[in-house]
N, C-alpha and C positions, 0 to 999 in steps of 0.2 A: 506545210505545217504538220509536228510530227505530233499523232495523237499524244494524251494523257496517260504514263503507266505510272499504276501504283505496284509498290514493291509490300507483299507481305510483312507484315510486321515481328512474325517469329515466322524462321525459317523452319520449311514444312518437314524438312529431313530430320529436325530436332526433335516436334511432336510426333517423328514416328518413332524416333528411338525410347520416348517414353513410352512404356505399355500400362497397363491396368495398374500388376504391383507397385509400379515407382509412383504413378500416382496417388495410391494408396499411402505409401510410407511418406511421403511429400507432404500429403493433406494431413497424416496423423503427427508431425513432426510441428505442421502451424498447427493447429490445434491445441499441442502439449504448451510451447510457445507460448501460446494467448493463454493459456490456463495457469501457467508460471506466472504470468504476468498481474492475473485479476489475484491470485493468489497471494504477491508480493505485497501489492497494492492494497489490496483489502489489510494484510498483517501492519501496514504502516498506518492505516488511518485509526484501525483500531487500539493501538498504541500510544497515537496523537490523543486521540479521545478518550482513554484513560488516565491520559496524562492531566489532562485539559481538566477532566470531573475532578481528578484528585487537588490538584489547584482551587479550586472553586470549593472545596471542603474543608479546605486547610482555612481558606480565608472566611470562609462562614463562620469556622469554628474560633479563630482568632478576633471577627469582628461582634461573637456570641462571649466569649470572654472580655473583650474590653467593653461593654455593655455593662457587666457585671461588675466592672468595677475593678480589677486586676490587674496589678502593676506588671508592666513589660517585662521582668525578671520573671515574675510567675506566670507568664504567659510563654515564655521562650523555655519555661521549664519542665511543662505542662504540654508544649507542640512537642518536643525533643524527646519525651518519653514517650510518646501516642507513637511516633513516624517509626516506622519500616524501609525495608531499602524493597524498590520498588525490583518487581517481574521484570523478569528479560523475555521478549520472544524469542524462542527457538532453543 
């Protein structure tokens, strides 16, 4: 019965070829990577969510007019001159 070999799982000649530096520039390149990333990510949600507030004030303000009493003419009249074209990120 021939004993049990385990084979390495990264061959060892490979981690000798890396030294210090490469590991260095390796680690600083995931690093930059994940930081791209939270960065992308964060600019998207914040975008969402100013989008999402301005919605929600549009409709305050439209459900704050027809309270008052204002015909849909003077209401379409009255949101169309308030709006802006919204921010772009980047």
């Amino acid at each position: 019965m021939d004993p049990i070999t385990t084979k390495p799982l990264v061959d060892p000649s490979l981690i000798e070829l890396l030294n210090a530096h490469d590991m260095l520039e390796f680690l600083g390149l995931g690093i930059a990577m994940i930081l791209g990333s939270i960065i992308v990510i964060c600019c998207f949600v914040v975008s969402n969510w100013r989008s999402d507030r301005r919605h929600q004030r549009d409709v305050a303000l439209k459900q704050e007019l027809l309270d008052r009493g204002l015909s849909a003419d003077e209401i379409v009249r009255i949101v169309e001159a308030n709006s802006e074209p919204p921010a772009k990120c980047g």
